[in-house]
C-alpha positions as CSV (number, residue, x, y, z in Angstrom):
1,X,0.0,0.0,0.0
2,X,2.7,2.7,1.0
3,X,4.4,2.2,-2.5
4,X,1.3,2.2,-4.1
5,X,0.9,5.6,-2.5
6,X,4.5,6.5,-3.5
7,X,4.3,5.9,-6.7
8,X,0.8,6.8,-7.6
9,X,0.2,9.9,-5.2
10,X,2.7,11.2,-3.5
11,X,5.6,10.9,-6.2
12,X,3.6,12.6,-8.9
13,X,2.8,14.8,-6.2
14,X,6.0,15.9,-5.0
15,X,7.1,16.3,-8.7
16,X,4.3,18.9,-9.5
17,X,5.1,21.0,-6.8
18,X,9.0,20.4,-7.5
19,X,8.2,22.0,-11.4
20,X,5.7,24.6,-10.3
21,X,8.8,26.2,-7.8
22,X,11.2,25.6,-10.4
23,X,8.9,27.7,-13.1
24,X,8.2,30.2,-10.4
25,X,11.7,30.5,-9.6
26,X,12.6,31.1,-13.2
27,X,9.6,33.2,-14.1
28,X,8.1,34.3,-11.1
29,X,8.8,38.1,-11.9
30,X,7.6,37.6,-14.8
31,X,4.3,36.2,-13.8
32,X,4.7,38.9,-10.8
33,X,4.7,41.8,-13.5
34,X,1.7,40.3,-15.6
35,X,-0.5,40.6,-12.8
36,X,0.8,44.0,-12.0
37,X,0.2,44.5,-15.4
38,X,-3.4,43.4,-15.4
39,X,-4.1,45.6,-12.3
40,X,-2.6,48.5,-14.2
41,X,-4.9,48.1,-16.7
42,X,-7.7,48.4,-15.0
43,X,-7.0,51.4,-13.1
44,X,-5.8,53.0,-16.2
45,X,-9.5,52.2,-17.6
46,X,-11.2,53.2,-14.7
47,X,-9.3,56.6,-14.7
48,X,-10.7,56.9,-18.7
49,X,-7.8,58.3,-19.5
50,X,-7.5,59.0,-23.7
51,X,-7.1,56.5,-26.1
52,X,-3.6,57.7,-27.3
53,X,-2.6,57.6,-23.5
54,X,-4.1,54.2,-22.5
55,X,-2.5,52.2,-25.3
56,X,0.8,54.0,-24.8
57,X,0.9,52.9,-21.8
58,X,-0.6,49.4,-22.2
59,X,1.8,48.7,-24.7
60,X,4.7,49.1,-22.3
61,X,3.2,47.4,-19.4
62,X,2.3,44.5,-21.2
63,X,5.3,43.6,-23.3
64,X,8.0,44.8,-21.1
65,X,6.3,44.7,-17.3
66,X,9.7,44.7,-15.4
67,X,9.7,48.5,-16.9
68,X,6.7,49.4,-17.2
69,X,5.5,48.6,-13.9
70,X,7.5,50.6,-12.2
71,X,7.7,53.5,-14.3
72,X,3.4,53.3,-14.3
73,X,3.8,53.1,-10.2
74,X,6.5,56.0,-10.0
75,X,4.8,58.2,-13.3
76,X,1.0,56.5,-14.5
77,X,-1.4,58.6,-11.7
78,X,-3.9,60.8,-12.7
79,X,-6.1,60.9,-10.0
80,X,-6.6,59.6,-6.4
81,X,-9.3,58.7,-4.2
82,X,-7.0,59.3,-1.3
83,X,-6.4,63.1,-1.9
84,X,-10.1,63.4,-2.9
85,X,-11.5,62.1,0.4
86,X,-8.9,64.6,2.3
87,X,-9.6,67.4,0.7
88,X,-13.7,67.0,0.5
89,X,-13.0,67.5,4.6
90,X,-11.8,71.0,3.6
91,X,-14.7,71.4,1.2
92,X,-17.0,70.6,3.7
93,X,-15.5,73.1,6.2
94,X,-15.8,76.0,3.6
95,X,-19.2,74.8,2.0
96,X,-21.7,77.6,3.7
97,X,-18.6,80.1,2.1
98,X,-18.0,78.3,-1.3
99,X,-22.9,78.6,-1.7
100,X,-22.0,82.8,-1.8
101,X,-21.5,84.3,-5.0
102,X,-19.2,87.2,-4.5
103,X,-20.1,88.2,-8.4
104,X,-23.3,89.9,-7.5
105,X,-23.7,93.0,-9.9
106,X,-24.3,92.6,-13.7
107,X,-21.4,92.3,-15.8
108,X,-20.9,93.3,-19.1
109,X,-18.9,90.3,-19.7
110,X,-21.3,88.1,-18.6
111,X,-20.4,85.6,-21.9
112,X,-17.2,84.9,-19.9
113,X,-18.6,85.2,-16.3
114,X,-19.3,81.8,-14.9
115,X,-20.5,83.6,-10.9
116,X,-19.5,80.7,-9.4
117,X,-17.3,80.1,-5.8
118,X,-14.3,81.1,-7.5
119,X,-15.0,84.8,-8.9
120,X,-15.1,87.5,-6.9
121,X,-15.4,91.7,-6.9
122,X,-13.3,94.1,-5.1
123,X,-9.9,92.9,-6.0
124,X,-6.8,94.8,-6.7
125,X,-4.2,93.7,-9.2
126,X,-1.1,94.6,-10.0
127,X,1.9,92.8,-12.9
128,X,5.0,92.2,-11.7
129,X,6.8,92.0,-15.3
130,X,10.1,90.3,-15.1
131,X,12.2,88.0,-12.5
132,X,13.9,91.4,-10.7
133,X,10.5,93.0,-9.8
134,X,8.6,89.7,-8.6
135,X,12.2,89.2,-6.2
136,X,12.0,92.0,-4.5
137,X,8.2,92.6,-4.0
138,X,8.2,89.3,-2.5
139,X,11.5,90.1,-0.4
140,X,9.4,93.6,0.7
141,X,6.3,91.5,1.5
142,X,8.0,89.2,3.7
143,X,9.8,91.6,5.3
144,X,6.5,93.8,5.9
145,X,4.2,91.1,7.1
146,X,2.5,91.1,10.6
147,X,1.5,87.2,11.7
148,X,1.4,84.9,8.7
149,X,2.8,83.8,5.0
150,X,1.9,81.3,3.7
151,X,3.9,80.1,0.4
152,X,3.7,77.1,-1.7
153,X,6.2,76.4,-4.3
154,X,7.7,73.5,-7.0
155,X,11.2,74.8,-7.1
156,X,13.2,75.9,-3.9
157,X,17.1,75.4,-5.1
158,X,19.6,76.0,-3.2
159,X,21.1,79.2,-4.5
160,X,21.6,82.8,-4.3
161,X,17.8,83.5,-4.6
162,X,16.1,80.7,-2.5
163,X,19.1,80.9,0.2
164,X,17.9,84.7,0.4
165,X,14.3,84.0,0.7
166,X,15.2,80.9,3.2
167,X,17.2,83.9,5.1
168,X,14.0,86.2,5.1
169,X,11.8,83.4,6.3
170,X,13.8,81.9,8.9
171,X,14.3,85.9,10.2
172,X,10.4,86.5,10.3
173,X,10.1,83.2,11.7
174,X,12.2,84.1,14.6
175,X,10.3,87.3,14.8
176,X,7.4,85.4,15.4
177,X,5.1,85.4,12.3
178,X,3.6,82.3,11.6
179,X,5.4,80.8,8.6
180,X,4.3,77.9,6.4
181,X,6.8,76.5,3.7
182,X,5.3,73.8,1.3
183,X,7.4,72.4,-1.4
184,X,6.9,69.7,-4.0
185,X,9.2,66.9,-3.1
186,X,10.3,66.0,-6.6
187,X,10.6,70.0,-8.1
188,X,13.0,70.5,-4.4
189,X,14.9,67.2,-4.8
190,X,17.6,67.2,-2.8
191,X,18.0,70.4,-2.3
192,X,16.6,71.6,0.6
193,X,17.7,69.9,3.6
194,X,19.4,72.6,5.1
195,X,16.9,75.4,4.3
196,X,14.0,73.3,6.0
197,X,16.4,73.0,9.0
198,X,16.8,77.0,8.8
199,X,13.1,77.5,8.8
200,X,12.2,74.7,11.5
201,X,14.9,76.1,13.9
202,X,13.7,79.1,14.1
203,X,10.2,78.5,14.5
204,X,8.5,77.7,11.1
205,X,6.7,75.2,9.6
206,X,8.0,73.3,6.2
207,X,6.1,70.4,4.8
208,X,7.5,68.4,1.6
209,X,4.3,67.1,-1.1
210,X,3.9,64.2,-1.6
211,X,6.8,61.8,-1.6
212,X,9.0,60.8,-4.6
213,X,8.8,57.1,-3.7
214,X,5.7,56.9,-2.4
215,X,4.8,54.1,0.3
216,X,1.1,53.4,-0.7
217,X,0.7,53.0,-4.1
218,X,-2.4,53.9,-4.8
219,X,-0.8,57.9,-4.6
220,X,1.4,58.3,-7.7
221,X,5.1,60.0,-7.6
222,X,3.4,61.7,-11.1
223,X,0.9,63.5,-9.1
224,X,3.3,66.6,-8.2
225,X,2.0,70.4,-6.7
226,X,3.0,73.0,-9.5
227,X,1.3,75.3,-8.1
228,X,3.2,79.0,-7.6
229,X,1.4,80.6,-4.4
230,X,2.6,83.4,-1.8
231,X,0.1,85.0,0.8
232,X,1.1,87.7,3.4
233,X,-1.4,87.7,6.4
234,X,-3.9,86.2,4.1
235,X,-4.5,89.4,2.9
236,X,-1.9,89.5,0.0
237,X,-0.9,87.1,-2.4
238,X,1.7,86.5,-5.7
239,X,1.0,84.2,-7.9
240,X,2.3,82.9,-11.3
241,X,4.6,80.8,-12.7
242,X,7.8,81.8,-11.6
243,X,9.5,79.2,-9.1
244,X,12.5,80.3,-5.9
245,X,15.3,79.7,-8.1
246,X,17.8,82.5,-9.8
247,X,16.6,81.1,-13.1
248,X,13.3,82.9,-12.4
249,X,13.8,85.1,-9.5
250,X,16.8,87.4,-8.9
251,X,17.9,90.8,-7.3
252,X,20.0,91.8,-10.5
253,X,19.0,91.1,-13.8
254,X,21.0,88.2,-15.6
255,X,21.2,87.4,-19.7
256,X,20.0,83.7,-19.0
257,X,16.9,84.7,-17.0
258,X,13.4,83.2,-17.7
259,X,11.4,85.7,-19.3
260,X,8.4,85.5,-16.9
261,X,6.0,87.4,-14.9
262,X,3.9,86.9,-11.6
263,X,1.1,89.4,-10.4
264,X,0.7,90.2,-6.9
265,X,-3.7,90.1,-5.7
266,X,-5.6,92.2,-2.9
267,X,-8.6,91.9,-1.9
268,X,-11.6,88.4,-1.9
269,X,-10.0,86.4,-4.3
270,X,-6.7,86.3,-1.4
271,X,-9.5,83.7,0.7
272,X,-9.9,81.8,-2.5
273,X,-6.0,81.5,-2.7
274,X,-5.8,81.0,0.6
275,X,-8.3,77.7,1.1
276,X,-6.1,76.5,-2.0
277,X,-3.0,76.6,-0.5
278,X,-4.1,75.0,3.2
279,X,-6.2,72.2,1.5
280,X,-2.7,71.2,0.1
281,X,-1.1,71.6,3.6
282,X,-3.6,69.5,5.6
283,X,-3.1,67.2,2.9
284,X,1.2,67.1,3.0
285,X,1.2,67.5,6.7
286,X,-2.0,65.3,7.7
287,X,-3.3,68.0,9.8
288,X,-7.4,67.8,10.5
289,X,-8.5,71.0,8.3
290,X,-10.4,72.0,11.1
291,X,-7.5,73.2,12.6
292,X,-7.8,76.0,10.2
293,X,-11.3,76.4,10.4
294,X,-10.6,80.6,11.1
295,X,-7.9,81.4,8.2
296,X,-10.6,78.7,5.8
297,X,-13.7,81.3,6.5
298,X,-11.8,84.9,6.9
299,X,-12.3,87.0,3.5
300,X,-10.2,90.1,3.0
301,X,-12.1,93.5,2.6
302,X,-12.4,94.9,-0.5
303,X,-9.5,96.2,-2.2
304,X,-10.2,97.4,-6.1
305,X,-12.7,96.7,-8.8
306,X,-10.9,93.9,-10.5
307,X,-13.0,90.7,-11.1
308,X,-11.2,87.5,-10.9
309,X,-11.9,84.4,-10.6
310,X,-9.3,81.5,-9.4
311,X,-9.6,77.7,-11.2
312,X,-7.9,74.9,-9.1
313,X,-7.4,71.8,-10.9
314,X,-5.3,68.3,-10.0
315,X,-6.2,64.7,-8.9
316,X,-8.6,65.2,-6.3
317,X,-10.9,67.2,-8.5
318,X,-13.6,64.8,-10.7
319,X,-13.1,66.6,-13.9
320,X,-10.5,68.8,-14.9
321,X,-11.6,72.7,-14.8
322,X,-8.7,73.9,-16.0
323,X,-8.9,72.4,-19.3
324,X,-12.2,72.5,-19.4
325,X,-12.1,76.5,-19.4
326,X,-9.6,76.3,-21.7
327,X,-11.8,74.9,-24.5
328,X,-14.1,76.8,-24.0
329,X,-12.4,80.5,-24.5
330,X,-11.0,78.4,-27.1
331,X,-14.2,77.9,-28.8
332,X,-16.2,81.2,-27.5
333,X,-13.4,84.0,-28.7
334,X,-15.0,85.7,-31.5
335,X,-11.9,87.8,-33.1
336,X,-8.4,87.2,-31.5
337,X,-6.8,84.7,-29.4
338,X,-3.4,84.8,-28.1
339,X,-1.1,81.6,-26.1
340,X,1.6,82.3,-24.4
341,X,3.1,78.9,-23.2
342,X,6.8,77.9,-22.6
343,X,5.6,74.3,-23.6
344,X,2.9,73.4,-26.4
345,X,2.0,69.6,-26.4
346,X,-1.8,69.6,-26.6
347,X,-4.8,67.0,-26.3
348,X,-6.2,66.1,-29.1
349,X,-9.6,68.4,-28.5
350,X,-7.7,71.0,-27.7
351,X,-5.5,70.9,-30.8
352,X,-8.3,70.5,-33.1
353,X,-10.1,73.2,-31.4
354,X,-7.6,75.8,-32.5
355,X,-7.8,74.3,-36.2
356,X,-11.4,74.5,-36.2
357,X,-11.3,78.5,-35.2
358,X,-8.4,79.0,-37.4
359,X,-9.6,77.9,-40.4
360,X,-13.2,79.8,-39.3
361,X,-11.1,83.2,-40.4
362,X,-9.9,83.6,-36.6
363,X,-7.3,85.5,-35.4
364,X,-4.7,83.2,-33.2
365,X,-1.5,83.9,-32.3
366,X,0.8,81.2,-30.3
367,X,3.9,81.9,-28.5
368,X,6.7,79.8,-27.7
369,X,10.3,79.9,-27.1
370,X,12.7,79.4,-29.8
371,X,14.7,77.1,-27.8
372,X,13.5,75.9,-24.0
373,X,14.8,74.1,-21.2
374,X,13.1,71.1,-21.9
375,X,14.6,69.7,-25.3
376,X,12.0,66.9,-25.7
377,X,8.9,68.8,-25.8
378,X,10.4,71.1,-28.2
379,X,10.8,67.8,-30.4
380,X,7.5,67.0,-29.5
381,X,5.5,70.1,-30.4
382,X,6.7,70.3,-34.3
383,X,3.7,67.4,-35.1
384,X,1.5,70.1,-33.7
385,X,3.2,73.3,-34.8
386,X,3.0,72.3,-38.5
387,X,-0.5,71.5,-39.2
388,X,-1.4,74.8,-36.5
389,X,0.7,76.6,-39.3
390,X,-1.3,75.2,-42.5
391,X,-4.3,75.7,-40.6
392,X,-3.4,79.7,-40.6
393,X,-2.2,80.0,-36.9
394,X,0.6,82.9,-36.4
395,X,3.0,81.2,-34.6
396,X,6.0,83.4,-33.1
397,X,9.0,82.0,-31.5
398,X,10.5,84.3,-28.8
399,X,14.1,84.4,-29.1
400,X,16.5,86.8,-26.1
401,X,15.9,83.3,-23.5
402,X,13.7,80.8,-22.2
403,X,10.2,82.2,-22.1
404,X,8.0,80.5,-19.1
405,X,5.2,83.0,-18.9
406,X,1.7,81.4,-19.4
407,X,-1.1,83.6,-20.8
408,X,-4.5,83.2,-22.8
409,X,-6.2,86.8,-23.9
410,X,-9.4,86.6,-25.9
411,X,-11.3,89.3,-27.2
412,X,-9.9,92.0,-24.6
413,X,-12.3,90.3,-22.4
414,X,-10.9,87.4,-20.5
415,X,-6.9,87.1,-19.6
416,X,-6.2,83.6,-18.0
417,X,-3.1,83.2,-16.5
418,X,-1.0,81.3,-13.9
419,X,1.2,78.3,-13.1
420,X,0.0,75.5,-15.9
421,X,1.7,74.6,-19.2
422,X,-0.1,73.9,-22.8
423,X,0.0,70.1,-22.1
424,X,-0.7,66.7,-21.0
425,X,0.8,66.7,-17.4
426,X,0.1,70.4,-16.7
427,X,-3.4,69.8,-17.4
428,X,-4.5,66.4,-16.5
429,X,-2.3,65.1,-13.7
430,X,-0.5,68.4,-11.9
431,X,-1.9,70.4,-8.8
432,X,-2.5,73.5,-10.8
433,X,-3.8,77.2,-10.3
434,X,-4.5,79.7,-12.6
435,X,-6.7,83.3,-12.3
436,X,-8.8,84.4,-15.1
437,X,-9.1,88.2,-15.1
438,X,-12.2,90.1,-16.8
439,X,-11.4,93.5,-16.1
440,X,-10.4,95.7,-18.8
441,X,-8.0,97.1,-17.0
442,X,-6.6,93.8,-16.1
443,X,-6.3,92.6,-19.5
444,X,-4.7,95.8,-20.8
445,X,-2.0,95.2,-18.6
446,X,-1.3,91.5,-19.9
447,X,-1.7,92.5,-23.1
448,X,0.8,95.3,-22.8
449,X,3.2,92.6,-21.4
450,X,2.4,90.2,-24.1
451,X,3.0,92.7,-27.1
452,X,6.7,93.3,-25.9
453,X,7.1,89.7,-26.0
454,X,5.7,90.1,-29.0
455,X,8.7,92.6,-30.5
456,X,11.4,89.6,-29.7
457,X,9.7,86.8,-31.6
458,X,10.3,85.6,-35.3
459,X,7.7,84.0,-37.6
460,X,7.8,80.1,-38.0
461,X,8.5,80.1,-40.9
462,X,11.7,81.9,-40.2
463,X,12.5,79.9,-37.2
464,X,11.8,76.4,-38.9
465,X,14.7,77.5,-41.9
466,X,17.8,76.9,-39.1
467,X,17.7,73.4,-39.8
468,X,20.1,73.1,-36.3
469,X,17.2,74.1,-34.9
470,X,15.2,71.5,-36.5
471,X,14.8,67.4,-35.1
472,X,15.0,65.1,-37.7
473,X,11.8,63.1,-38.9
474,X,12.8,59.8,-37.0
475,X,13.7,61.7,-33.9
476,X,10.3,63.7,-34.4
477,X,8.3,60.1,-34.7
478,X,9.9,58.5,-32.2
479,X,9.4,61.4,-29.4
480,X,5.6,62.1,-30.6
481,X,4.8,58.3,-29.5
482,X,6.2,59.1,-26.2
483,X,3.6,62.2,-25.7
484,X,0.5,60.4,-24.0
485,X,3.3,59.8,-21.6
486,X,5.2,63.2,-21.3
């Protein structure tokens, strides 16, 4: 009986399980990554992400998992339930608030005018048009504010201009005004170990966003705050696209400066700015938002007549408002459009948008810098810049230095502006703000700026014959089927 057992049970037996560890040991990561793979998959379908970005990313999940898992784990996240759930506790907190309509009085650009939460009366606005003048306002309101400042940022680098604002902060700090530091942990990498040390030691608060390894991976590494946000005793604020770093910000001017501008806000919109920037601090520092139940309902008096209204968008919102208002001064502007973007890689409805109006007899005008810091997406935005170009778009390329400014005008009516890019990440996986200005006085402003950028720029057609300038076709084809990914 026992060898009948042996040989007809437990030796067969024996051998399965001897071949299944042997294949296991041989393929297990294999296996491992294919049903990684398949759970990828699904969450990419449940985020319905574009057709052009799921099978980019199926593609390199599927046939090479051991590098597309990761890299999907570390850069595939577009939104997260996480976030959403801890920021609805801030939403709830500001509900009775967010039900007002600050917009009250007619407008006579009601086509534009969407009196929701986010828009609000009474605000005073003023441009800060290059690097220099944003440095030292922000120097003279840190210097000159009484309890709090609150400042969010991508880029803190250890250099002459964020060592000097670290210095100002950590001074204040000592002074006893209530300072709150929050930088993206991938735009600070590694550099800025010893300026949170500054701050914490002499009494401020620093939080880092959202790791760049993260522990639970349901939160993304790809899901990064871009936002650009300074507020002095949430009464002031600056705001823009211009990060703590002597590329952007300096005391002096300097020939390889960013061209760039931030604006500097007074007034309602400040609370608006404010509830932004301490949803994303309860979020980094896992702080109960009801901690800042006061700062979430105080709303600065009255300040101007400028009418703004602020646009969040990132992974905790549902949809993406950004984009969404986008398109539609895309497809509502009636005689000129301008874009000012440092980088142009667009969606698909977005990029057909701006054929549609163009070929209409519409007046649009892109501009982009002739060379920028980012050599890919320049590769990557000549699919789009050529048929823009057919389709009768005037597309300038600015030529003294990087441009980084981002600005929309339409019509002299509506001026949107702030920290988000023309494309994919910017709009549909970054923590993004941006302020859309209807007053004409506003606009005039931006559109004062934008015509001097204006007087540096060549036509495309002139940039395009420096064929040093230009990628070749192969290098062109192979970038463009990395975009859904970019």
């Amino acid at each position: 009986m026992w060898t009948w057992f042996n040989d007809k049970l437990w030796g067969p037996l024996i051998s399965w399980f001897g071949g299944a560890f042997a294949f296991f040991a041989t393929n297990g990561t294999t296996v491992l990554g294919f049903i990684l793979a398949l759970l990828i998959i699904r969450r990419v379908l449940i985020e319905k992400r574009s057709p052009s970005n799921f099978f980019a990313w199926f593609f390199v999940v599927v046939f090479i998992p051991l590098i597309g898992v990761p890299l999907y784990f570390m850069f595939g996240g577009r939104k997260s339930r996480k976030i959403a759930r801890i920021k609805k506790a801030i939403a709830e907190v500001t509900h009775a608030l967010s039900k007002q309509s600050p917009c009250k009085q007619p407008c006579a650009h009601d086509i534009w005018v969407d009196a929701g939460s986010g828009t609000s009366t009474g605000n005073h606005f003023e441009l800060l048009p290059d690097g220099e003048c944003t440095f030292h306002r922000l120097c003279q309101e840190i210097e000159q504010s009484e309890h709090t400042i609150h400042m969010a940022t991508y880029i803190l680098s250890r250099d002459p201009t964020g060592d000097a604002i670290v210095a100002l902060l950590a001074k204040r700090a000592a002074q006893g005004v209530t300072i709150r530091l929050l930088l993206d942990s991938l735009g600070s990498w590694n550099q800025t170990r010893t300026a949170r040390h500054k701050i914490r030691r002499a009494g401020g608060y620093v939080a880092m966003f959202m790791p760049v390894l993260p522990i639970q991976t349901q939160i993304s590494s790809n899901l990064r705050n871009h936002r650009k946000i300074a507020i002095f005793d949430n009464d002031r604020a600056i705001t823009g696209g211009q990060n703590l770093d002597t590329r952007f910000l300096g005391a002096v001017p300097t020939a390889t400066r960013f061209t760039d501008f931030s604006i500097i806000t007074q007034g309602p919109v400040v609370a608006q700015l404010n509830r932004t920037f301490l949803a994303d601090w309860a979020f980094a520092t896992n702080e109960p938002p009801v901690k800042y139940r006061d700062l979430l309902h105080y709303i600065p008096a009255a300040a101007g007549d400028s009418t703004i209204e602020v646009i969040t968008s990132g992974p905790d919102v549902a949809n993406d408002p950004l984009w969404e208002q986008i398109i539609h001064i895309i497809q509502e502007f009636k005689q000129c459009l301008t874009i000012i973007t440092p980088y142009f890689i667009p969606d698909e409805v977005l990029f057909q948008s701006l054929i549609v109006k163009a070929r209409s007899g519409r007046s649009i005008r892109l501009i982009l810098p002739r060379r920028s810091n980012q050599s890919i997406t320049d590769i990557a935005r000549y699919h789009y810049l050529r048929q823009l170009d057919q389709a009768g778009v005037e597309i300038l390329l600015y030529t003294p230095r990087m441009l980084h400014a981002k600005m929309i005008l339409a019509d002299g009516k509506v001026g949107l502006i702030g920290s988000a890019n023309i494309d994919m990440r910017s709009l549909f996986v970054n923590f993004e703000i941006a302020l859309l200005h209807y007053s004409a006085r506003d606009i005039a402003q931006l559109q004062q700026w934008a015509d001097n950028i204006v007087k540096h720029s060549i036509p495309y057609a002139e940039a395009i014959a420096d064929q040093q300038l230009m990628p070749s076709k192969f290098t062109e084809n192979l970038v463009h089927l990395l975009v859904p990914l970019l």
